[in-house]
C-alpha positions as CSV (number, residue, x, y, z in Angstrom):
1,X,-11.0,-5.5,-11.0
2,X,-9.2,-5.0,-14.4
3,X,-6.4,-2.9,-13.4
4,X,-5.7,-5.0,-10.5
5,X,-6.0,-8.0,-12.2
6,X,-3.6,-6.4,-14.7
7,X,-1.4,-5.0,-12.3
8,X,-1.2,-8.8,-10.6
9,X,-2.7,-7.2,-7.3
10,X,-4.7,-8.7,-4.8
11,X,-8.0,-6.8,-3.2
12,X,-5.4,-6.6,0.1
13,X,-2.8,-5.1,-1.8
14,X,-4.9,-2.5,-3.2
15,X,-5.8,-1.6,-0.1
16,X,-2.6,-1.6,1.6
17,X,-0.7,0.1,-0.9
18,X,-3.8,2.9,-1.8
19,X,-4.0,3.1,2.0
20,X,-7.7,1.9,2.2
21,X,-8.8,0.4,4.9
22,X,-9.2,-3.4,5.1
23,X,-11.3,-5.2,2.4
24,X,-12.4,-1.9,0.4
25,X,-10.8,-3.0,-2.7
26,X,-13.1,-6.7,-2.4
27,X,-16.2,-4.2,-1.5
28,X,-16.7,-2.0,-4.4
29,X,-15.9,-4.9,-6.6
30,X,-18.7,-6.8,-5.6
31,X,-20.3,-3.4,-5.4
32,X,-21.5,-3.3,-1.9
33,X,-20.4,0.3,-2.3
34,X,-22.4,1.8,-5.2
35,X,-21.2,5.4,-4.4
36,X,-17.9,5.1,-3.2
37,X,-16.7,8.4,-1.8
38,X,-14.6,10.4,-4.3
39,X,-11.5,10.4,-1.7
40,X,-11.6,6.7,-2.1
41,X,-11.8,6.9,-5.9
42,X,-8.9,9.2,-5.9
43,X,-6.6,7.0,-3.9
44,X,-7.2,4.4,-6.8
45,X,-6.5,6.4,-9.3
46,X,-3.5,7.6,-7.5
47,X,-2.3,4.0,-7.0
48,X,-2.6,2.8,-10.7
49,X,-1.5,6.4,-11.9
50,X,-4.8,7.1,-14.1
51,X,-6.7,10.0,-14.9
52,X,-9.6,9.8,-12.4
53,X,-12.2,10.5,-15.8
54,X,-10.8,7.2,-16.9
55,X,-11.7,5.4,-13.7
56,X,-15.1,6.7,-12.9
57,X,-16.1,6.6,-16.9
58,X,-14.0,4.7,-18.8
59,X,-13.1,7.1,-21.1
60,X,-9.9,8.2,-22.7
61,X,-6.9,5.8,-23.2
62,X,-6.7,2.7,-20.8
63,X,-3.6,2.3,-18.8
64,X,-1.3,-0.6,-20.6
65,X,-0.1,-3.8,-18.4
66,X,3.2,-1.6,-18.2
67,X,2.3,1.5,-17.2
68,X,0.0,-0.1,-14.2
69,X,3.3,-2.4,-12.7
70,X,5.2,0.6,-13.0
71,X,2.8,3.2,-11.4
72,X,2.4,0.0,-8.7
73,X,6.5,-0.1,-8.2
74,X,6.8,3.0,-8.0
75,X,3.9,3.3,-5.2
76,X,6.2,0.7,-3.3
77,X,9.2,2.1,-3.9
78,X,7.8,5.2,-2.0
79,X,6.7,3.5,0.6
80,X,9.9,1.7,1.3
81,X,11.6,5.2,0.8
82,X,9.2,6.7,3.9
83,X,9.6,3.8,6.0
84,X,13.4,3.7,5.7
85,X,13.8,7.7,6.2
86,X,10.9,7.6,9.2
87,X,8.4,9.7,7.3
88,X,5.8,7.4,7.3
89,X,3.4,8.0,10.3
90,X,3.8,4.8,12.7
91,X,1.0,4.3,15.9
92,X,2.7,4.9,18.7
93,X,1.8,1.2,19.6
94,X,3.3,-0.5,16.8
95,X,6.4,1.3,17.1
96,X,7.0,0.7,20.6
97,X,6.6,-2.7,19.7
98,X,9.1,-2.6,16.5
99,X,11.4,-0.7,19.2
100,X,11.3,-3.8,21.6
101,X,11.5,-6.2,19.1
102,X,14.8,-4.9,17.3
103,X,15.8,-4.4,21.4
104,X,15.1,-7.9,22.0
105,X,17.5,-9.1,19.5
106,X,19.7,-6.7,19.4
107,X,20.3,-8.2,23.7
108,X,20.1,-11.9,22.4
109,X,22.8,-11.5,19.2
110,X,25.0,-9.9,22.5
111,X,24.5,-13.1,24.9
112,X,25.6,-14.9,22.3
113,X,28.5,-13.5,21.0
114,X,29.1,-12.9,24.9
115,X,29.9,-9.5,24.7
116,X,26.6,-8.1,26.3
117,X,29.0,-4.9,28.2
C-alpha cells in the first residue's frame, strides 16, 4: 500500500497499469492473497521499478516519492506509445467496436459538413 500510496495510485490503477486483473492490487492488501504468485509480484515490482528483494523483504534502499512517479510515467508513457503504434494486443471485440465507433463519427462529422461523397 506504501508505494501506491506514494506513487498517488489507486488499487485500479495498479492493476490496470501492472496488467493485473481486476481488484488484485485491493486483494493482497487486505491480504486475502497470503502467497501471491511470484508472476504477480514481479509485475509490481516492474510497475514501481524496484528490485523484487525489496518488495518481498523490505530490504535494501526504499524507492523515493520520485523515483516511484517516475517509474509510474514512464509505465504510461509506454502504454500510450503501444496503443498509438498498435502494438498493444486488442480483443478482437473491442476493436471491432473502437473500429465502428471512430466509423460512426467519422459518417456523422460527413452529414454534417454535407460532403458524405
Amino acid at each position: 500500500m506504501w508505494l501506491r500510496n506514494t506513487a498517488g495510485l489507486s488499487g485500479r490503477e495498479v492493476d490496470q497499469l501492472a496488467g493485473l486483473t481486476n481488484c488484485r492490487t485491493g486483494s493482497l492488501e487486505r491480504g486475502d492473497i497470503p502467497n501471491p504468485r511470484i508472476h504477480t509480484v514481479e509485475k509490481i515490482a516492474a510497475l514501481f521499478d524496484v528490485r523484487l528483494e525489496w518488495l518481498l523483504t523490505g530490504q535494501g534502499r526504499a524507492p523515493t516519492k520520485r523515483s516511484l512517479v517516475k517509474a509510474v510515467h514512464a509505465r504510461r508513457v509506454g502504454i500510450a506509445d503501444r496503443l498509438m503504434t498498435k502494438e498493444l494486443d486488442v480483443e478482437r471485440t473491442d476493436a471491432v467496436a473502437i473500429n465502428n465507433l471512430a466509423n460512426d463519427n467519422f459518417a456523422a462529422g460527413l452529414a454534417k459538413s454535407g460532403s458524405a461523397d
